[in-house]
SEMARLUM-560270 format. One record per residue (C-alpha): residue in one letter; x, y, z. Coordinates in steps of 0.2 Angstrom, whole numbers, padded with zeros to 4 digits, always signed. Example, Ala and Ser with C-alpha at 12.3 -4.5 7.8 and 13.67 -1.06 7.14 Angstrom:
<atoms>
a+0062-0022+0039/s+0068-0005+0036/
</atoms>
This chain:
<atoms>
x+0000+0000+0000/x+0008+0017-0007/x+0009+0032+0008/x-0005+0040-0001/x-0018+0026-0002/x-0012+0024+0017/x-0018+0042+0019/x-0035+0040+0011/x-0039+0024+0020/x-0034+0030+0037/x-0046+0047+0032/x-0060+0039+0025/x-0060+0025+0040/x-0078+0021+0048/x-0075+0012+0066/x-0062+0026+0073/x-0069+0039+0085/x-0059+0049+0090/x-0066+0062+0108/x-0065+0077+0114/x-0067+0083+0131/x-0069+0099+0138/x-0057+0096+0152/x-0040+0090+0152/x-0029+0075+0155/x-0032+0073+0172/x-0053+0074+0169/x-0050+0063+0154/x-0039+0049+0165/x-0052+0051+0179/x-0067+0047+0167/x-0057+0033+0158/x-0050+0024+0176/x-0072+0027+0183/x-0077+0016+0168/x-0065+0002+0171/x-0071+0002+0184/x-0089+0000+0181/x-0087-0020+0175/x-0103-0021+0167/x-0100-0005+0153/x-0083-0012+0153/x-0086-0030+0148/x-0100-0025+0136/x-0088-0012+0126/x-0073-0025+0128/x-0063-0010+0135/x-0046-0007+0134/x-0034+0006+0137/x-0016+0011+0128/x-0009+0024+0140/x+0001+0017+0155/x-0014+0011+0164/x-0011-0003+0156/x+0000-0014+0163/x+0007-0022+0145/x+0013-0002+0144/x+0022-0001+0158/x+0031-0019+0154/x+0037-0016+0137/x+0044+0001+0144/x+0054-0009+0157/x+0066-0015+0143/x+0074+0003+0140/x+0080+0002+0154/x+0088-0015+0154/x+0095-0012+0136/x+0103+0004+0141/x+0112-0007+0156/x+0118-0018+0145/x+0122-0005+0129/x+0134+0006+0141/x+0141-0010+0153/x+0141+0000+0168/x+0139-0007+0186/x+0128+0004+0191/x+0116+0020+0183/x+0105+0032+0188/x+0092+0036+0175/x+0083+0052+0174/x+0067+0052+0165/x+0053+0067+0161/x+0035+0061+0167/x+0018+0068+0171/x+0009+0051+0175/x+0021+0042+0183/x+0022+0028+0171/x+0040+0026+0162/x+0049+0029+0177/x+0040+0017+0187/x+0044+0005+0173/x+0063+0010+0177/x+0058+0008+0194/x+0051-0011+0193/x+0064-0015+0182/x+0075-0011+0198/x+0067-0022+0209/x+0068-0038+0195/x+0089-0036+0199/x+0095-0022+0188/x+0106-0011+0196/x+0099+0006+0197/x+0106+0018+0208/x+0093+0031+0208/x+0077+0036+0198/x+0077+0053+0193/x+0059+0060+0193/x+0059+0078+0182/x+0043+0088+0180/x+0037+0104+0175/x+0030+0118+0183/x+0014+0104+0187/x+0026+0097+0200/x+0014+0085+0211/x+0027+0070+0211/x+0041+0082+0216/x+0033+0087+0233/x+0027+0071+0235/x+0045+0064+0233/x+0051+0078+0243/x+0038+0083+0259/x+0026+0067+0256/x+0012+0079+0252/x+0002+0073+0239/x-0010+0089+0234/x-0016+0093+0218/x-0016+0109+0212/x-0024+0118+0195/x-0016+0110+0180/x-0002+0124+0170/x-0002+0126+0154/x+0016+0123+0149/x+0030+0118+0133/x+0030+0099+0138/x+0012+0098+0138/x+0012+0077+0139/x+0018+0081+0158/x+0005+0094+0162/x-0005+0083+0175/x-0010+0083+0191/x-0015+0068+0196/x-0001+0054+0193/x-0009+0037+0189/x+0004+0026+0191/x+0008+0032+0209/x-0004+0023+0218/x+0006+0008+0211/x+0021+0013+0219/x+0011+0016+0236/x+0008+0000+0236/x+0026-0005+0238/x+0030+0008+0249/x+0013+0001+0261/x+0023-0015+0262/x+0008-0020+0250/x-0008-0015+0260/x-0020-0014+0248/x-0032-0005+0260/x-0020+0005+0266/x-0018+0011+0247/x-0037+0012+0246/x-0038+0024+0261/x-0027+0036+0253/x-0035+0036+0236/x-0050+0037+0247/x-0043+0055+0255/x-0039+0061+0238/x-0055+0059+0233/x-0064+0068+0249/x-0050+0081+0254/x-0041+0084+0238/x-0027+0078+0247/x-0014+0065+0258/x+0001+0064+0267/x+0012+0051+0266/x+0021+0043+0284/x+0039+0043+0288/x+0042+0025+0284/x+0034+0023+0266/x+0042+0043+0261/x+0057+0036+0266/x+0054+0022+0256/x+0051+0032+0240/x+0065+0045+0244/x+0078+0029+0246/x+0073+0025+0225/x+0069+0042+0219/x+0075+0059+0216/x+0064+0073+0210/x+0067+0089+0203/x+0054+0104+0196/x+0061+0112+0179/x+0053+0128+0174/x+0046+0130+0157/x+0059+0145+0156/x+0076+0133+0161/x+0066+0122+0148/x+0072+0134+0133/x+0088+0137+0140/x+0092+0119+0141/x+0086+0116+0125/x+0097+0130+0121/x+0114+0126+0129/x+0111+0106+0123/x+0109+0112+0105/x+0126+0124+0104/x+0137+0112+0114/x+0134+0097+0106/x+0122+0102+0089/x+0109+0091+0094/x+0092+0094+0095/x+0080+0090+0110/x+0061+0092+0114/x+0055+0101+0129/x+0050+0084+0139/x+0067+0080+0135/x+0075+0096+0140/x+0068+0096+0159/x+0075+0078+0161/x+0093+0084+0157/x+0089+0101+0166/x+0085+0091+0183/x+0101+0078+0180/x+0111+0094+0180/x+0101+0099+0199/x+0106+0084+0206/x+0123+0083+0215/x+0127+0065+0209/x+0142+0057+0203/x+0136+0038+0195/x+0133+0037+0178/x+0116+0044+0171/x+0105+0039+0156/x+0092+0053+0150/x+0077+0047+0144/x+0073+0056+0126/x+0055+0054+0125/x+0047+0063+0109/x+0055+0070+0091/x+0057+0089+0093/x+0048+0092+0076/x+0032+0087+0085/x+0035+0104+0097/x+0043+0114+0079/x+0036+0133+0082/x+0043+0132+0099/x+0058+0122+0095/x+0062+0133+0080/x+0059+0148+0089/x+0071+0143+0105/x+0086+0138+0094/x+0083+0149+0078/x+0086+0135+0066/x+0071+0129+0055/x+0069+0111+0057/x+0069+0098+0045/x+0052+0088+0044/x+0053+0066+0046/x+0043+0055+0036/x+0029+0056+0049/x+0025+0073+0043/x+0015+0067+0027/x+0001+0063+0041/x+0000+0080+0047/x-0012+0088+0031/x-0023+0076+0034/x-0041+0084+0042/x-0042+0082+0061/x-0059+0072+0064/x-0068+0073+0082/x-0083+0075+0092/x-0083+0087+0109/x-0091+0080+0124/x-0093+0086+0140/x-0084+0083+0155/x-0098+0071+0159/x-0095+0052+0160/x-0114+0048+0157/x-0111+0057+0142/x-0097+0051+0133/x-0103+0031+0140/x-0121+0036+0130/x-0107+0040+0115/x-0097+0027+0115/x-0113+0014+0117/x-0121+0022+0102/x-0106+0020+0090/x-0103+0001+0095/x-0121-0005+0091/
</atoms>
C-alpha cells in the first residue's frame, strides 16, 4: 500500500472515533479509570486502554531500561526520565526491583510538579493544571503512583485504598515517615521551569548540535540539579519536530520535517463531549451498536 492510499484509508475509516473533552488530561484519566471500573460497561464495550494504565505499557517500557544497562556495561546507573503520569519511570523503577542495578530514579517535572513534593515533603495535593511547553507532563493527578504506594505500604491494599479514598474527599494525603522514606531511598525529584526548559534546550543544542524536545529538556535540566556522581542515562521521549514553532523559535534553526509529517495535512476528525461520563458512555454505546 503506497503512503497515499495509506492516507486515504486512514481518512475515510468508519469504526475510529476519536473524543474530545472539555477538560484536560487529568478529567479525561479520571473518566477513563471510573469506567474500568464500572465492570458491566466495561465487559459490554470490551474496554481497553493504551496509556500506562495498562499494565502491557508499563512492561514493554521496562526493557529501556535493561538495554541501556547492558548498551553502556556499567555497574551501576542512575536514569533520569521526564514524566507527568508516573508511568515510564515506574517502569525504570520495577525493572530495579527484577535485579537491575539502578542507583537512583530521577523523577523531572514541569511547573505541574505533584510527584516532586510528594517525593520531597510526602504531600500529595493537587493543584490547577499549568499550561506549559511539555504539555504530555501537564498533570496533576499521577496514575501510576498509587502503584508505587503499594510497595511503599509493604503491599496493604487497604492502606492504598484509604489514601485514594482521602484524595477523593480532601483533595489531598500525606504520606508517613516510613513509606516517604521508602520512596526517597529509589527516587529523586526535581521541578524544571518552562523558562530553564528553553535554556536547556538551548545550551544542549550549541554544545553538542543536537536537538531535544521540551519533555526532554527538563530531564537533562533536573540531571544537571542533582549533585550526583554515578553514571546517568536521559530518557529522550518525543521528536522535537512534533513541538517545531517552539523548538524553531528557542534555537533559531528551521527544522527539517521526518517522514511522519506526510500525516499532518490530513483533516483532524472529532466529536466534543462534555466533561460528563454519562455522556461520553451514552457515545461510546451508540457507535458500538
Amino acid at each position: 500500500m503506497t503512503s497515499e492510499n495509506y492516507c486515504h484509508s486512514k481518512k475515510e475509516s468508519k469504526n475510529i472515533f476519536n473524543i474530545a473533552v472539555k477538560g484536560n488530561f487529568d478529567d479525561c484519566q479520571k473518566i477513563v479509570k471510573e469506567m474500568f471500573n464500572e465492570s458491566e460497561f466495561r465487559e459490554k464495550i470490551n474496554m481497553s486502554g493504551v496509556n500506562s494504565i495498562n499494565w502491557a505499557r508499563i512492561i514493554f517500557q521496562i526493557v529501556y531500561y535493561f538495554y541501556a544497562f547492558f548498551k553502556l556495561s556499567k555497574t551501576q546507573l542512575n536514569f533520569s526520565v521526564p514524566t507527568g503520569n508516573f508511568g515510564d519511570v515506574y517502569a525504570g523503577y520495577i525493572a530495579q526491583k527484577m535485579g537491575l542495578p539502578i542507583n537512583k530514579l530521577i523523577v523531572s517535572t514541569n511547573e505541574n510538579d505533584i510527584l516532586q513534593r510528594v517525593i520531597n515533603t510526602g504531600e500529595y495535593e493537587p493543584k490547577t493544571v499549568k499550561n506549559s511547553i511539555s504539555p504530555s507532563m501537564d498533570i496533576q493527578v499521577a496514575s501510576n503512583f498509587e502503584r508505587l504506594l503499594f510497595d511503599a505500604l509493604d503491599s496493604k491494599d487497604q492502606e492504598v485504598s484509604l489514601l485514594m479514598q482521602e484524595l477523593k474527599k480532601k483533595g489531598s494525603f500525606k504520606l508517613n515517615k516510613k513509606a516517604l522514606t521508602y520512596i526517597k531511598s529509589k527516587f529523586y525529584a526535581e521541578k524544571v521551569t518552562d523558562e530553564e526548559t528553553r535554556e536547556t534546550i538551548r545550551a544542549v543544542y550549541k554544545k553538542y548540535n543536537f536537538i531535544i524536545d521540551p519533555h526532554t529538556a527538563t530531564a537533562v535540566k533536573a540531571f544537571e540539579n542533582i549533585d550526583e556522581k554515578i553514571d546517568t542515562v536521559i530518557l529522550a521521549t518525543a521528536h522535537p519536530y512534533k513541538f517545531v514553532e517552539t523548538i524553531e523559535e528557542i534555537i533559531n534553526v528551521k527544522l527539517d520535517s521526518p517522514i511522519q509529517t506526510m500525516f499532518l495535512g490530513l483533516k483532524e476528525k472529532y466529536d466534543i463531549l462534555d466533561n460528563d461520563i454519562d455522556v461520553i458512555k451514552k457515545y461510546i454505546e451508540s457507535k458500538i451498536k
